[in-house]
Z-matrix of the N, CA and C atoms (Angstrom, degrees):
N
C 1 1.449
C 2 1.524 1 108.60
N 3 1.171 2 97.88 1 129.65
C 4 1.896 3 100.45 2 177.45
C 5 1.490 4 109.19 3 -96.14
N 6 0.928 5 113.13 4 169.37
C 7 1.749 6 125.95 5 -177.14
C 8 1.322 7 110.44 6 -101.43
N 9 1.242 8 150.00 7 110.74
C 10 1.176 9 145.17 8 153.75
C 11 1.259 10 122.67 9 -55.22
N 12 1.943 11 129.84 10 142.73
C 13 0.877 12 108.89 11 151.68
C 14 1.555 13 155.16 12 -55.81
N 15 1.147 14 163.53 13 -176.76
C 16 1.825 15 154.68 14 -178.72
C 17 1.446 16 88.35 15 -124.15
N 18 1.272 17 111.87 16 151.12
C 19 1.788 18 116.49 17 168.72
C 20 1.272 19 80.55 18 -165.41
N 21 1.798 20 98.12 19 118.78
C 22 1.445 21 108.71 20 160.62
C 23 1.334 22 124.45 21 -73.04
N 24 1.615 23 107.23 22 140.58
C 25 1.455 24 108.54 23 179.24
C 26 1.438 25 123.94 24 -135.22
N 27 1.429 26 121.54 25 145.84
C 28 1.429 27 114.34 26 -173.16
C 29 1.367 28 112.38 27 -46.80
N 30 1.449 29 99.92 28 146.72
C 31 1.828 30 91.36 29 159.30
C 32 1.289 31 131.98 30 -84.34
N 33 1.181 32 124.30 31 -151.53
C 34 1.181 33 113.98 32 -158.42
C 35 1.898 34 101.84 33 -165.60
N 36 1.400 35 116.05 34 123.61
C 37 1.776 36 97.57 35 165.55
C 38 1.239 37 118.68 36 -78.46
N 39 1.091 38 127.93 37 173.09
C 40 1.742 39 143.13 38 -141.23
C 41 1.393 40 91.60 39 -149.58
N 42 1.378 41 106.27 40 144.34
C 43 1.369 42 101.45 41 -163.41
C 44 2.208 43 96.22 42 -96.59
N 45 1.957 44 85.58 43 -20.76
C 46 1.668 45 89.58 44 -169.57
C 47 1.899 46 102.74 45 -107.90
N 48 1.305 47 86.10 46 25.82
C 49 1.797 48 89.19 47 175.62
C 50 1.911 49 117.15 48 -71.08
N 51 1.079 50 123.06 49 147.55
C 52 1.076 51 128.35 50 173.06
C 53 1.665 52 126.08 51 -89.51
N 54 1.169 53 118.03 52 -31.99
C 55 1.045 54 149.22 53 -165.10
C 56 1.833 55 120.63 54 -130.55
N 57 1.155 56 115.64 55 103.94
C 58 1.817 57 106.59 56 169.20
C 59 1.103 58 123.80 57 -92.40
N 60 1.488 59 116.91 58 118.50
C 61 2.002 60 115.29 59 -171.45
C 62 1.678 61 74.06 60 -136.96
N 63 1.769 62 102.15 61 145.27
C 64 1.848 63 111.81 62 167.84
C 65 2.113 64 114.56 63 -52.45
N 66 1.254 65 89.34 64 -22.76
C 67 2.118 66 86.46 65 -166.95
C 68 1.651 67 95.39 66 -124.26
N 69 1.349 68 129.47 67 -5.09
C 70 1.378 69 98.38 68 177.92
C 71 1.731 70 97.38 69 -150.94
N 72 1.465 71 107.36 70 135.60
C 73 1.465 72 110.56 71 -176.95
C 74 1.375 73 116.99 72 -120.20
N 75 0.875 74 107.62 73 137.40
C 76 2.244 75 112.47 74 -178.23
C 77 1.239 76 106.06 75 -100.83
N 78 1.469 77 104.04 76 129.09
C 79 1.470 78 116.01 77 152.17
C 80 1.649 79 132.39 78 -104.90
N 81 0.840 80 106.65 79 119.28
C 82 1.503 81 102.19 80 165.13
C 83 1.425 82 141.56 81 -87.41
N 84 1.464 83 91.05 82 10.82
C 85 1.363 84 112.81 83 171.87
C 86 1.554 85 117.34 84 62.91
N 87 1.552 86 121.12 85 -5.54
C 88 1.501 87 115.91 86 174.36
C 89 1.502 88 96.97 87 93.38
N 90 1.768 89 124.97 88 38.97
C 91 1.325 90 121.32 89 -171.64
C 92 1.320 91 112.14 90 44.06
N 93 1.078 92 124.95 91 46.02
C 94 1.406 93 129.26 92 151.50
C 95 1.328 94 132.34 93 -85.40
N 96 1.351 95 95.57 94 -12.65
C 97 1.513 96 111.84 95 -168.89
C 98 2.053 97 94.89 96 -103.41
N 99 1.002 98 114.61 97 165.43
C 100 1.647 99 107.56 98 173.10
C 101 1.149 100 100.38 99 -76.37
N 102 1.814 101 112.72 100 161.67
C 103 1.733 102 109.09 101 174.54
C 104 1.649 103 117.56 102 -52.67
N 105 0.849 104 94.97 103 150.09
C 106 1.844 105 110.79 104 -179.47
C 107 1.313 106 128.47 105 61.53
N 108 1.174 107 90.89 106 35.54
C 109 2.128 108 107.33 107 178.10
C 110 1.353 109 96.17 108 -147.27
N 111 1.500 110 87.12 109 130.71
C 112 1.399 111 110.92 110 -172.09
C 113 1.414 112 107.80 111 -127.98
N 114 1.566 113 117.55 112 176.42
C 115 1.461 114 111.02 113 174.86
C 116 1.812 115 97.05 114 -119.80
N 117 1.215 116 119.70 115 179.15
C 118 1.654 117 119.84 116 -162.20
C 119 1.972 118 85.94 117 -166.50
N 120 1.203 119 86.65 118 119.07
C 121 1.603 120 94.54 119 -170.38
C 122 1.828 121 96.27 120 -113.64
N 123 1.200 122 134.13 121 128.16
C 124 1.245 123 120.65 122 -174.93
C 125 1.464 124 93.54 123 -115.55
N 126 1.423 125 107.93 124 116.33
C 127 1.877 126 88.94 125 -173.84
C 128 1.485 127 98.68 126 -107.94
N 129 1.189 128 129.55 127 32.83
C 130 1.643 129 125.75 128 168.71
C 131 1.529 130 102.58 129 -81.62
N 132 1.934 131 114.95 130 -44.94
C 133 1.232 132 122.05 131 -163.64
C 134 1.659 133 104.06 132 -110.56
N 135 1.574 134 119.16 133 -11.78
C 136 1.241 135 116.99 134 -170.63
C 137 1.574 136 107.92 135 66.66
N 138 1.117 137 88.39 136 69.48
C 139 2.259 138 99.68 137 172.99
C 140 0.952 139 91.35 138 -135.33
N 141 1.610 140 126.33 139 138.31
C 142 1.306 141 136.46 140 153.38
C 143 1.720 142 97.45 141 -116.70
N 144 1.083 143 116.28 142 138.41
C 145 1.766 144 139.89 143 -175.27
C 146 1.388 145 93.03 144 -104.68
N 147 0.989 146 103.87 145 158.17
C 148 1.777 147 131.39 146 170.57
C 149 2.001 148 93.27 147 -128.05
N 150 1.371 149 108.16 148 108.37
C 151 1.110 150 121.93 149 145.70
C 152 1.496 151 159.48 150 -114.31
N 153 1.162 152 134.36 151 161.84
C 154 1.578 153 113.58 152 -147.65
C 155 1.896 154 86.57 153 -170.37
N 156 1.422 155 111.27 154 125.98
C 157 1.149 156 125.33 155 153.65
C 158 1.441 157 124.76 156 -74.65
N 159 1.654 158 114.43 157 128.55
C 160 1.409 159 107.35 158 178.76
C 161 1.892 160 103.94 159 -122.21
N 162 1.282 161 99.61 160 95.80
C 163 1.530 162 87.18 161 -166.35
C 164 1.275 163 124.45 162 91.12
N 165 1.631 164 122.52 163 -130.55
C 166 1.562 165 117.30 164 151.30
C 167 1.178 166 122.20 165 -104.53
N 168 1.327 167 120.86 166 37.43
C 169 1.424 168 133.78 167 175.20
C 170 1.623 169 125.12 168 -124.90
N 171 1.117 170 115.23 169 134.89
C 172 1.831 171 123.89 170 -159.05
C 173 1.844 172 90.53 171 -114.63
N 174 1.742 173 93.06 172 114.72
C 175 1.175 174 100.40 173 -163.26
C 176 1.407 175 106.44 174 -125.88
N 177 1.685 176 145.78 175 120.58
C 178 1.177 177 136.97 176 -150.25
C 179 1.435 178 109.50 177 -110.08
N 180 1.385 179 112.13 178 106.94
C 181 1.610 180 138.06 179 -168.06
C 182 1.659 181 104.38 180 -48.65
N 183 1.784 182 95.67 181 -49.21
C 184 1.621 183 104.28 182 -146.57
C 185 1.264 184 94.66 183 -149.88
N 186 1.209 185 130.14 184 151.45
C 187 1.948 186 130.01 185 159.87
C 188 1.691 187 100.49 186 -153.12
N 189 1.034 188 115.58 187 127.10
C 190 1.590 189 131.58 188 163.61
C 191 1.389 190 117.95 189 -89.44
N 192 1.468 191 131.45 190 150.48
C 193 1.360 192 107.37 191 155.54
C 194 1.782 193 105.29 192 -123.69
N 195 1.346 194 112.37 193 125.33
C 196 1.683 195 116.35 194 -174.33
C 197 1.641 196 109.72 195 -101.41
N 198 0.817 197 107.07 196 144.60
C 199 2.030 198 137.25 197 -177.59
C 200 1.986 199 93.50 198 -43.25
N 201 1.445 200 101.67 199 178.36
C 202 1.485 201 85.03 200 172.52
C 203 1.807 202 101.73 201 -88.63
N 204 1.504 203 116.93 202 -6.19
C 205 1.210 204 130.29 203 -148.69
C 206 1.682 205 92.46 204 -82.51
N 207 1.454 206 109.71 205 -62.34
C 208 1.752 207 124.66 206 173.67
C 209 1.586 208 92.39 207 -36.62
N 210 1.660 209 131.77 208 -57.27
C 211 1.463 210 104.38 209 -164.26
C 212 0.672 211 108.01 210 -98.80
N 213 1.541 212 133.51 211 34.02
C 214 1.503 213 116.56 212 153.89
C 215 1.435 214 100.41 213 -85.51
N 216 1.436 215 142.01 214 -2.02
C 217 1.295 216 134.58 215 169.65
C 218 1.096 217 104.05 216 -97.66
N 219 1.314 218 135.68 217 -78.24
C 220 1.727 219 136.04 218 179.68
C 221 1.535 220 116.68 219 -16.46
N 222 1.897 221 94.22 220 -65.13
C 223 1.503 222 86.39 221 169.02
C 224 1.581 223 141.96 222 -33.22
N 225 1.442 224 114.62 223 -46.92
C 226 1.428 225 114.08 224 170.04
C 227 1.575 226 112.08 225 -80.56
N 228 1.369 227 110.84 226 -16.89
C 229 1.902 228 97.21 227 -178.03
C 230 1.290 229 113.03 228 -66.18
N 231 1.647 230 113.98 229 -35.50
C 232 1.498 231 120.72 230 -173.67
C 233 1.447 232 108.40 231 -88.80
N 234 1.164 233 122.63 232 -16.68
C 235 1.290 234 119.46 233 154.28
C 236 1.484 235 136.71 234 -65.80
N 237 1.352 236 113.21 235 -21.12
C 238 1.088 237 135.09 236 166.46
C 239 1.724 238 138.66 237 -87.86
N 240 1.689 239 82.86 238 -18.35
C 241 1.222 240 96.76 239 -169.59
C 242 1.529 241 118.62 240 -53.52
N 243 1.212 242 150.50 241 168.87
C 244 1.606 243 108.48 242 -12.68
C 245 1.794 244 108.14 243 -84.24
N 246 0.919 245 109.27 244 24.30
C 247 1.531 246 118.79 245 179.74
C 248 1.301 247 119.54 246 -81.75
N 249 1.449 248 133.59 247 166.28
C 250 1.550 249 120.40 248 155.79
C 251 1.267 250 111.79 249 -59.13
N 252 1.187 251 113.06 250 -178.53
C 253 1.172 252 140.27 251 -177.54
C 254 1.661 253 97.50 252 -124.74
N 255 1.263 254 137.26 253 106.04
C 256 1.188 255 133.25 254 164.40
C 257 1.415 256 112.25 255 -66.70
N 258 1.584 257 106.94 256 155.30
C 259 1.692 258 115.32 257 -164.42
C 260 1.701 259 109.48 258 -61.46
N 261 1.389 260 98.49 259 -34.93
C 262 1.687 261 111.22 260 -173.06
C 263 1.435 262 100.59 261 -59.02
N 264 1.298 263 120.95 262 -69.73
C 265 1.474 264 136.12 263 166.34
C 266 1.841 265 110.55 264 -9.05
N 267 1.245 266 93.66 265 -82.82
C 268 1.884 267 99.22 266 169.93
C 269 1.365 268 99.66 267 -52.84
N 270 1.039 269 159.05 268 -76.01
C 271 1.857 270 149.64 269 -129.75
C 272 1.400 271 89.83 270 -76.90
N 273 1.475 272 127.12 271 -63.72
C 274 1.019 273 123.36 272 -177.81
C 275 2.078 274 120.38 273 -44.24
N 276 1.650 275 107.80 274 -44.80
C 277 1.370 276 103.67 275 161.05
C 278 1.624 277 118.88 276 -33.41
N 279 2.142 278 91.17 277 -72.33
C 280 0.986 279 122.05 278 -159.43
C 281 1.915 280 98.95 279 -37.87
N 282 1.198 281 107.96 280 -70.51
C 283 1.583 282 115.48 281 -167.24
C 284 1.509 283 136.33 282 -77.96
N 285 1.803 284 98.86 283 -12.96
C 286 1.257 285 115.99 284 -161.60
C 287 1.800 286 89.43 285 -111.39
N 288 1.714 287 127.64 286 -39.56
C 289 1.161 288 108.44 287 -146.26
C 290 1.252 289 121.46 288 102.73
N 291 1.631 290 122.16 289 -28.18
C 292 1.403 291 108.27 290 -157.19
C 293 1.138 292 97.91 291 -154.59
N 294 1.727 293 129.97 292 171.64
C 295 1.455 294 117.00 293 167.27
C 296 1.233 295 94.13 294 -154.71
N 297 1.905 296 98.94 295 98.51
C 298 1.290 297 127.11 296 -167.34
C 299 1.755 298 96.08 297 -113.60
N 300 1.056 299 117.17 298 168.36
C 301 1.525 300 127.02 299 -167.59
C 302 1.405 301 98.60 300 -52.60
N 303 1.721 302 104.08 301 -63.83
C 304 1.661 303 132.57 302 -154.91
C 305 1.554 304 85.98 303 -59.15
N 306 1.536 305 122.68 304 -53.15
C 307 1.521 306 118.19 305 -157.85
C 308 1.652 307 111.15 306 -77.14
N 309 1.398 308 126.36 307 -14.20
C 310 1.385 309 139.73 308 178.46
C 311 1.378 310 91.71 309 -83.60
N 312 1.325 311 152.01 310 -51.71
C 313 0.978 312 139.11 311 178.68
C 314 1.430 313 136.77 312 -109.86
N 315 1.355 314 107.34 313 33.14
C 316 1.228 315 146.06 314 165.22
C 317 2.191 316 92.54 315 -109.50
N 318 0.959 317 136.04 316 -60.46
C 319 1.138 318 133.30 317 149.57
C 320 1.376 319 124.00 318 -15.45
N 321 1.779 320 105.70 319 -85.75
C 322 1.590 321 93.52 320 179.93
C 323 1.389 322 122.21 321 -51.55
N 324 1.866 323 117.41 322 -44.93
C 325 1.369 324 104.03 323 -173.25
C 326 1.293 325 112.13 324 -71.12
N 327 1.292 326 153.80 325 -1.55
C 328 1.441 327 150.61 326 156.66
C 329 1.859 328 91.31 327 -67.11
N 330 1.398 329 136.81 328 -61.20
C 331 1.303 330 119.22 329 -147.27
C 332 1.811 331 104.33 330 -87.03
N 333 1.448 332 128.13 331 -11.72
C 334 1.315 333 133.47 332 152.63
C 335 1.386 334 108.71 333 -56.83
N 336 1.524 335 120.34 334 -43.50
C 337 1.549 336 120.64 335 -174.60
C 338 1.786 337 99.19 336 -57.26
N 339 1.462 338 103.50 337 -55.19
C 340 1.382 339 109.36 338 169.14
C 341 1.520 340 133.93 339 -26.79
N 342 1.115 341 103.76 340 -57.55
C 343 1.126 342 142.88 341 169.18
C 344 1.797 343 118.26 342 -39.57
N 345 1.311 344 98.12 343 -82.46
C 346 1.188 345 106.14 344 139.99
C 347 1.517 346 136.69 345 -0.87
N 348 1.327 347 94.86 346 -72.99
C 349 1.652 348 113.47 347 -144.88
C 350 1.836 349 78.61 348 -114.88
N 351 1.164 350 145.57 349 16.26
C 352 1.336 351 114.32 350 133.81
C 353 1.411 352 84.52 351 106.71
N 354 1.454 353 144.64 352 4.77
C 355 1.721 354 136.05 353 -163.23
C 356 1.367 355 120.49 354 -125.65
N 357 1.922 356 97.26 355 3.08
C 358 1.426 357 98.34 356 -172.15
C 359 1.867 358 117.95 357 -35.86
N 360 1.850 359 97.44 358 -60.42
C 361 1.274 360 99.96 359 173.51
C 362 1.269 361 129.87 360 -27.53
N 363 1.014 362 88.36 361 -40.38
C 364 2.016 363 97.80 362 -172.57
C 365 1.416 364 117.30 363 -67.08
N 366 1.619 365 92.99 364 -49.75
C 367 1.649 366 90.66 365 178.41
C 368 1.390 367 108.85 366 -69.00
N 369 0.908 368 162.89 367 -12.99
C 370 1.474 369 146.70 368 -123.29
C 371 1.790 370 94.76 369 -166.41
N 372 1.167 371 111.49 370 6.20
C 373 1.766 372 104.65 371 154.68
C 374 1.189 373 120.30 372 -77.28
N 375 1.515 374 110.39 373 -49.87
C 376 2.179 375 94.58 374 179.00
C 377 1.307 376 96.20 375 -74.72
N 378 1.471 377 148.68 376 29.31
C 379 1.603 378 141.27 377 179.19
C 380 1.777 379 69.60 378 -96.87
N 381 1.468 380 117.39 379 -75.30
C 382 1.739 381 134.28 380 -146.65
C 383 1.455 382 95.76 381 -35.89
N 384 1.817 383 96.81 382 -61.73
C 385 1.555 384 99.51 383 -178.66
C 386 1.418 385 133.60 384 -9.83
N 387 1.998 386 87.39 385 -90.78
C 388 1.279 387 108.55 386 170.65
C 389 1.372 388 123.90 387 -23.56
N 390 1.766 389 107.54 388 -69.89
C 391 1.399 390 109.27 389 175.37
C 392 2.071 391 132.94 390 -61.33
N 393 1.943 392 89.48 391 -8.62
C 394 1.698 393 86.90 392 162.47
C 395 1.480 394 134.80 393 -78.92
N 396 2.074 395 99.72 394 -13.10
C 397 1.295 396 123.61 395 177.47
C 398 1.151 397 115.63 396 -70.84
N 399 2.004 398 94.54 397 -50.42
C 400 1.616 399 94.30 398 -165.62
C 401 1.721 400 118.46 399 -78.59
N 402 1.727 401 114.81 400 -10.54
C 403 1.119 402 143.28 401 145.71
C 404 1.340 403 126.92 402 1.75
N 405 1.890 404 83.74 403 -76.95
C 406 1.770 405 116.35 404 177.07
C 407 1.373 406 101.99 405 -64.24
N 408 1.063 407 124.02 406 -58.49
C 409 1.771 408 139.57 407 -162.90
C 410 1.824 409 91.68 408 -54.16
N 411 1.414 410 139.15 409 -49.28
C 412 1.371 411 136.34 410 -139.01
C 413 1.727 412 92.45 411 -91.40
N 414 1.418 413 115.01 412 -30.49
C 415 1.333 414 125.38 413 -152.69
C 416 1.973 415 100.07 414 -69.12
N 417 1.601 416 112.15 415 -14.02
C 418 1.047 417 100.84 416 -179.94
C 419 1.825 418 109.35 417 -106.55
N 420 1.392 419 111.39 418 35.72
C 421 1.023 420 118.50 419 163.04
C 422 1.893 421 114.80 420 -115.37
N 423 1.314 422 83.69 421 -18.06
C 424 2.020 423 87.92 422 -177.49
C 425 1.466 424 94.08 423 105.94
N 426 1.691 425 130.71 424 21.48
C 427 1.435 426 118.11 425 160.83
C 428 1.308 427 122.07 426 -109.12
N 429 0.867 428 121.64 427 166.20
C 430 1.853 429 137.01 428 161.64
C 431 0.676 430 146.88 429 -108.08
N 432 2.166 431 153.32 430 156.78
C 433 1.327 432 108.45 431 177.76
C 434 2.122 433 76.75 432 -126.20
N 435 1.017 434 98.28 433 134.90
C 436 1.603 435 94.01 434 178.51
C 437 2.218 436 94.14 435 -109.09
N 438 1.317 437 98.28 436 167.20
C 439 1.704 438 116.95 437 176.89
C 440 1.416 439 85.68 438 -108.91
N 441 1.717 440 90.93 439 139.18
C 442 1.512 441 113.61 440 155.47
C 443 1.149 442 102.12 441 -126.85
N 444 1.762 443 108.09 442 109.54
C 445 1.333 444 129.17 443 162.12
C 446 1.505 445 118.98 444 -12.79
N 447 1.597 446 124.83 445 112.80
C 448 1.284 447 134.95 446 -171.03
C 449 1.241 448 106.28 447 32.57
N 450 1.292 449 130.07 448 53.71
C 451 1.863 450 117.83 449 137.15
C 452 1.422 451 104.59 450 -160.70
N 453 1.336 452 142.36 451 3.23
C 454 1.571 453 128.41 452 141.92
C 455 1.452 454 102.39 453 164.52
N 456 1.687 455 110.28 454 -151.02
C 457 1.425 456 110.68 455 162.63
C 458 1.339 457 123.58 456 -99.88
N 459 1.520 458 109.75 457 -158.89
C 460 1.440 459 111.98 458 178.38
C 461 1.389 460 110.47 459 -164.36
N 462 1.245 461 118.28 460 127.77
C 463 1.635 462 113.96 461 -178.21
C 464 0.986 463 121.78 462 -89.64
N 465 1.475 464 147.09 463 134.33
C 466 1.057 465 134.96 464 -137.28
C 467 1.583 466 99.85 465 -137.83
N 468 1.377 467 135.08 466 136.98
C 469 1.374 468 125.05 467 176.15
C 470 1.693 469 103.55 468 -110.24
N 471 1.337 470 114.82 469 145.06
C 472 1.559 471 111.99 470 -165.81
C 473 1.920 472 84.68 471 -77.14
N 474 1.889 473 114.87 472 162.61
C 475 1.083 474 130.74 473 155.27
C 476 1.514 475 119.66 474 -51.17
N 477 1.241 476 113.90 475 -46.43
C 478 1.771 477 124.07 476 164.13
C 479 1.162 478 113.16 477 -63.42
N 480 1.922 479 109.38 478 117.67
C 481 1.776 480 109.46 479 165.10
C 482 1.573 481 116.72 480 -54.14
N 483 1.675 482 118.91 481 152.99
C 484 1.222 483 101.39 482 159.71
C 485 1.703 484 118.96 483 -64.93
N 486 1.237 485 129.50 484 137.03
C 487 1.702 486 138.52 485 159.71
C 488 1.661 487 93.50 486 -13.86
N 489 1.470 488 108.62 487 162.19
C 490 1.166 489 107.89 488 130.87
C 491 1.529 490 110.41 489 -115.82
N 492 1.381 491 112.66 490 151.41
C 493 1.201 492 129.70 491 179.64
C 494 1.941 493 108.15 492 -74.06
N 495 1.249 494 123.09 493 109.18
C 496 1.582 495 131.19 494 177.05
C 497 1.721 496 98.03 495 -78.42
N 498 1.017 497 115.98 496 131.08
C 499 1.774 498 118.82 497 -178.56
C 500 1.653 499 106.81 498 -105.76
C-alpha cells in the first residue's frame, strides 16, 4: 500500500448538504441513502465516510481517501445529485476549483470551441481519468459514476443499502 499525498483544500457549499461545517460537508443524497446513513465529505484531507446509525451509535461502514484531483469531480456529482452533472459543470470544477455561473459558462464556450475544432477528446481526458479513479474509490460504498451520452455524468447509488458492520 502506498501513501498518498493530503493537500488541503477550500471548501465548498453543497447544494444537497444537510449540515454546514468550513472542512466537512454531509450528504444525504436526497434520501437515497436508507434512513440514518449519511455521507461526511472532509475536504481539508479529502475523506469521504460512509455513515450509518445503529441505534444510538454512529458507526462508519466505509471511508475513502481521494487526490485533490478525484474531488474536483465528486464534488460536483454529489452536489448535483440526483441529477447529471453536465460536462461544463465538471471542467469548470476540474480547472477552475469552483462551479460558479461565469466559470460553467466560460466552460461550455471553451468545450463547444473544442468541439468544434476537433479536441474534444483532448480536453476532457484528464476530466475521464479522474472520474475512472474516483469511479474505483465510490464502488466500495455501493456507488457509480455512469456517462450520459453528450451531456455529462451521473452518480448512481446501488438499490442495495450498504451492511452495517456489528463490532
Amino acid at each position: 500500500m502506498t501513501l498518498q499525498k493530503i493537500y488541503a483544500r477550500k471548501s465548498k457549499a453543497a447544494t444537497s448538504e444537510v449540515k454546514k461545517d468550513p472542512e466537512i460537508l454531509h450528504f444525504s443524497l436526497q434520501d437515497a441513502l436508507p434512513t440514518g446513513h449519511i455521507l461526511a465529505l472532509n475536504t481539508k484531507f479529502g475523506t469521504l465516510s460512509y455513515l450509518a446509525y445503529d441505534g444510538d451509535r454512529l458507526q462508519m461502514i466505509a471511508q475513502e481517501q481521494f487526490t485533490g484531483t478525484e474531488m474536483s469531480v465528486l464534488l460536483p456529482l454529489l452536489d448535483m445529485f440526483p441529477y447529471f452533472c453536465p460536462y461544463e459543470a465538471l471542467y469548470a470544477s476540474f480547472y477552475n476549483g469552483r462551479v460558479s455561473e461565469e466559470a460553467v459558462a466560460q466552460a461550455r464556450r471553451h468545450l463547444n470551441r473544442a468541439q468544434e475544432e476537433n479536441s474534444w477528446d483532448q480536453e476532457m481526458r484528464p476530466i475521464r481519468d479522474a472520474l475512472s479513479r474516483t469511479r474505483l474509490k465510490l464502488k466500495h460504498f455501493g456507488f457509480d459514476i455512469s456517462s450520459i451520452l453528450s451531456t455529462g455524468y451521473i452518480l448512481l447509488v446501488s438499490a442495495t443499502p450498504m451492511p452495517v458492520i456489528r463490532a
